[in-house]
LUMTIKE-38533 format. One line per field, with one value per residue: residue number from 1; residue in one letter; x, y, z of N, C-alpha, C in turn. Coordinates in nm, 3 decimals, decimal comma. Layout:
N
num c(NUM_...)
residu c(a_...)
n.u c(X_...)
n.v c(Y_...)
n.w c(Z_...)
ca.u c(X_...)
ca.v c(Y_...)
ca.w c(Z_...)
c.u c(X_...)
c.v c(Y_...)
c.w c(Z_...)
***
This chain:
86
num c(1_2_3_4_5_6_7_8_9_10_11_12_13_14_15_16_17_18_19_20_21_22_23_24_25_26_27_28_29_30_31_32_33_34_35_36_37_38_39_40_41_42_43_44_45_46_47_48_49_50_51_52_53_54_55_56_57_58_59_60_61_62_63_64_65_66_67_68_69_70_71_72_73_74_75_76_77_78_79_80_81_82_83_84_85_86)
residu c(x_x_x_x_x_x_x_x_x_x_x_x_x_x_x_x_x_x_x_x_x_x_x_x_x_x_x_x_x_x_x_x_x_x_x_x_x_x_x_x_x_x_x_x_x_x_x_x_x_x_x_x_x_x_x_x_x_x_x_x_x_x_x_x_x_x_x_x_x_x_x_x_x_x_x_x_x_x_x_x_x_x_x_x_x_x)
n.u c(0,648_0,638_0,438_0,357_0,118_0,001_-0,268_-0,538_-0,690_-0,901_-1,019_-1,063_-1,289_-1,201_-0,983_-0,991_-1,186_-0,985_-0,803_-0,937_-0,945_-0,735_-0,681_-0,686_-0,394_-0,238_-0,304_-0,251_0,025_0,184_0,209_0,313_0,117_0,145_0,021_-0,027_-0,198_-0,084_0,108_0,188_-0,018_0,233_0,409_0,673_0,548_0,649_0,890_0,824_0,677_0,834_1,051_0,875_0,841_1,132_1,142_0,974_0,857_0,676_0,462_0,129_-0,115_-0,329_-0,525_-0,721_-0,901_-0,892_-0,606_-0,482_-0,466_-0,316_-0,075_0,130_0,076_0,122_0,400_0,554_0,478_0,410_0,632_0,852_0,775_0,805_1,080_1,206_1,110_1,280)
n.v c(0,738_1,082_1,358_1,682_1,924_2,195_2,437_2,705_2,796_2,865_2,631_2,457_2,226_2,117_2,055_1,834_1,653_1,547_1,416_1,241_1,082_0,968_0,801_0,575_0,464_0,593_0,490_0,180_0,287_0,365_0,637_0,940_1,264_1,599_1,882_2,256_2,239_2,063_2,224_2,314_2,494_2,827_2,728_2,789_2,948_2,999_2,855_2,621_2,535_2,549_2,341_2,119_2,127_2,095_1,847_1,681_1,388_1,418_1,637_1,773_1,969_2,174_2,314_2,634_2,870_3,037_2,931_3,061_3,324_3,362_3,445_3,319_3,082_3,038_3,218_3,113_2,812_2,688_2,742_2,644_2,362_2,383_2,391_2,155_1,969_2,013)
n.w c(1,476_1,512_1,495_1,398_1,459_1,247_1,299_1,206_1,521_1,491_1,339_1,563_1,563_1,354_1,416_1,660_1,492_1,292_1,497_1,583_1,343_1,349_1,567_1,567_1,470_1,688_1,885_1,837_1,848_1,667_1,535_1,694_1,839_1,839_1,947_2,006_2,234_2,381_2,545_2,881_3,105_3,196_3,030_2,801_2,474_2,216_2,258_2,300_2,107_1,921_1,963_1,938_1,630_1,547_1,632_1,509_1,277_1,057_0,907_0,968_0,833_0,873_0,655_0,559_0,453_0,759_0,879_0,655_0,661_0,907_1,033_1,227_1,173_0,893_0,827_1,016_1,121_0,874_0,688_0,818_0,815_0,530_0,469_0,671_0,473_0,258)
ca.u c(0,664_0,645_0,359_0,320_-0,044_-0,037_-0,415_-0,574_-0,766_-1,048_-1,052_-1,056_-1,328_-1,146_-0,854_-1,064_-1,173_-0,851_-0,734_-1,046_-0,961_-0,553_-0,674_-0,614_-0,280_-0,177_-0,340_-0,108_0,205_0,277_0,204_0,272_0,072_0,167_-0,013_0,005_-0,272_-0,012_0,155_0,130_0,022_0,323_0,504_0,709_0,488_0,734_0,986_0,793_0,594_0,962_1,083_0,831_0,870_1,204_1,145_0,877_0,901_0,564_0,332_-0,005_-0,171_-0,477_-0,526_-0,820_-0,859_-0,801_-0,528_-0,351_-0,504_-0,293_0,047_0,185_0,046_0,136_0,515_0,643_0,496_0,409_0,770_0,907_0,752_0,870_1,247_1,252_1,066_1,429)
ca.v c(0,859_1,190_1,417_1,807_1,946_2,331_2,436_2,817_2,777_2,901_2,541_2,364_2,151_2,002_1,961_1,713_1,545_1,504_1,331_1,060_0,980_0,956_0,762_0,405_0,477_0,650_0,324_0,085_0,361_0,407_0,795_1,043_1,369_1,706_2,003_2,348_2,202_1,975_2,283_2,282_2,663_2,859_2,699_2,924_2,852_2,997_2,811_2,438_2,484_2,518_2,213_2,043_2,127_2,064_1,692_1,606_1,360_1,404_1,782_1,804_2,121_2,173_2,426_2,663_3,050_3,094_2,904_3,087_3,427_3,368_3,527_3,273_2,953_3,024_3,243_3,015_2,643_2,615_2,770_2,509_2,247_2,338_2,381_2,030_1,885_1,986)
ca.w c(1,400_1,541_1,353_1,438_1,364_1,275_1,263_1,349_1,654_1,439_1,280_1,624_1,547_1,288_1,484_1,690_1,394_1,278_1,593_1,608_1,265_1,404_1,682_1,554_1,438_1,812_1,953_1,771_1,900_1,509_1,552_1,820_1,741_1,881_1,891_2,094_2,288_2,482_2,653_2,992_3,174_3,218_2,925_2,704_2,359_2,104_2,257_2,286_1,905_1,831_1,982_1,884_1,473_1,487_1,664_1,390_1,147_0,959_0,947_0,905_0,815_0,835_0,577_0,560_0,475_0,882_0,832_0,541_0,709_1,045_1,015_1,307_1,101_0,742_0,819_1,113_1,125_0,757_0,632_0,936_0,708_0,380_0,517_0,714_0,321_0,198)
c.u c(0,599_0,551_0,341_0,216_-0,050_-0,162_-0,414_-0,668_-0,898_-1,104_-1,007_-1,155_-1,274_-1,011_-0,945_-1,174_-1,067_-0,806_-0,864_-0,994_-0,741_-0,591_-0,674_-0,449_-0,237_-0,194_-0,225_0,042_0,275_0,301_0,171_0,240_0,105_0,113_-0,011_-0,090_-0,202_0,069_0,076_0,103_0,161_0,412_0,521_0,624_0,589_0,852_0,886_0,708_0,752_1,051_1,023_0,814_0,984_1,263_0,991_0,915_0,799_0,525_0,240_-0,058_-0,292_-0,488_-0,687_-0,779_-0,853_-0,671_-0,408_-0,353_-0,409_-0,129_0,157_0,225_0,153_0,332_0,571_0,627_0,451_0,553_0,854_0,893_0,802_1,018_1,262_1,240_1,222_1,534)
c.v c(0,972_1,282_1,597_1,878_2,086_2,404_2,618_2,736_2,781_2,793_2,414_2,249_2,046_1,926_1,821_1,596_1,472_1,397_1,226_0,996_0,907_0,795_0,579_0,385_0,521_0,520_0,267_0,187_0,373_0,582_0,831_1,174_1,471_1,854_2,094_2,295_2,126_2,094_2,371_2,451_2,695_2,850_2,820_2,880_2,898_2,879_2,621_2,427_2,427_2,405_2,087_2,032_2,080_1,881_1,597_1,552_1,399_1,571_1,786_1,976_2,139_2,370_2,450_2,789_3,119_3,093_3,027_3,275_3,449_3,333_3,363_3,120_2,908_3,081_3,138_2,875_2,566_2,630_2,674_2,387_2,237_2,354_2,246_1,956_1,885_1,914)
c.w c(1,479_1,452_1,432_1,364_1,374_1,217_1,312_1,422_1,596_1,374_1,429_1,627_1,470_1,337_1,558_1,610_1,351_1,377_1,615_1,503_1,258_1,496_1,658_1,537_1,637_1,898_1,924_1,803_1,759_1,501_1,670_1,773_1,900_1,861_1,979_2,203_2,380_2,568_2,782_3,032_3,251_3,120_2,840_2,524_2,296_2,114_2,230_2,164_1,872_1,825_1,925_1,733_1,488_1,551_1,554_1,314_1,059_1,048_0,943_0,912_0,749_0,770_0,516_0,515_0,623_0,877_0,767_0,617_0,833_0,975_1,045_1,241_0,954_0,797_0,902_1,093_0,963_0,664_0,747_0,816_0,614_0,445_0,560_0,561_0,304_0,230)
***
C-alpha cells in the first residue's frame, strides 16, 4: 500500500515520529510512505506532490494549527484526500 504524508514543515518533528512508528510496517513491504522529503534537488515539487497524491492508496495528515494555517496543506493535499475518499 502506497501512503502519502501531508504535514507543515513546522510539524517536522512529528513527521519523524510518525515514520519510526511506520517503520515496522515499511519493514515487512506492507507500506510505502511518501512525503515531499523524497524529491530529489531540481525536481519540479508541484508536479511530483501531484504524482504522488494521485498514486496513493492511503493519506495521512498530520493535522495541527500549522497544518490547517498552511494554504498549500489544507487547499491542495488535504482537498486531494477528500476527492480520492469519494
Amino acid at each position: 500500500m502506497k501512503a502519502f504524508i501531508s504535514y507543515s514543515h513546522d510539524d517536522a518533528e512529528f513527521l519523524t515520529s510518525l515514520h519510526q512508528h511506520l517503520a515496522a510496517l515499511r519493514r515487512q513491504r506492507l507500506l510505502e510512505v511518501w512525503t515531499d522529503r523524497e524529491i530529489d534537488a531540481g525536481g519540479v515539487l508541484h508536479r511530483e506532490i501531484a504524482a504522488a497524491m494521485e498514486d496513493a492508496d492511503l493519506f495521512l495528515l498530520l493535522v495541527s494549527s500549522s497544518f490547517l494555517n498552511s494554504d498549500y496543506c489544507y487547499e491542495k493535499e488535504f482537498q486531494k484526500a477528500l476527492e480520492k475518499q469519494k
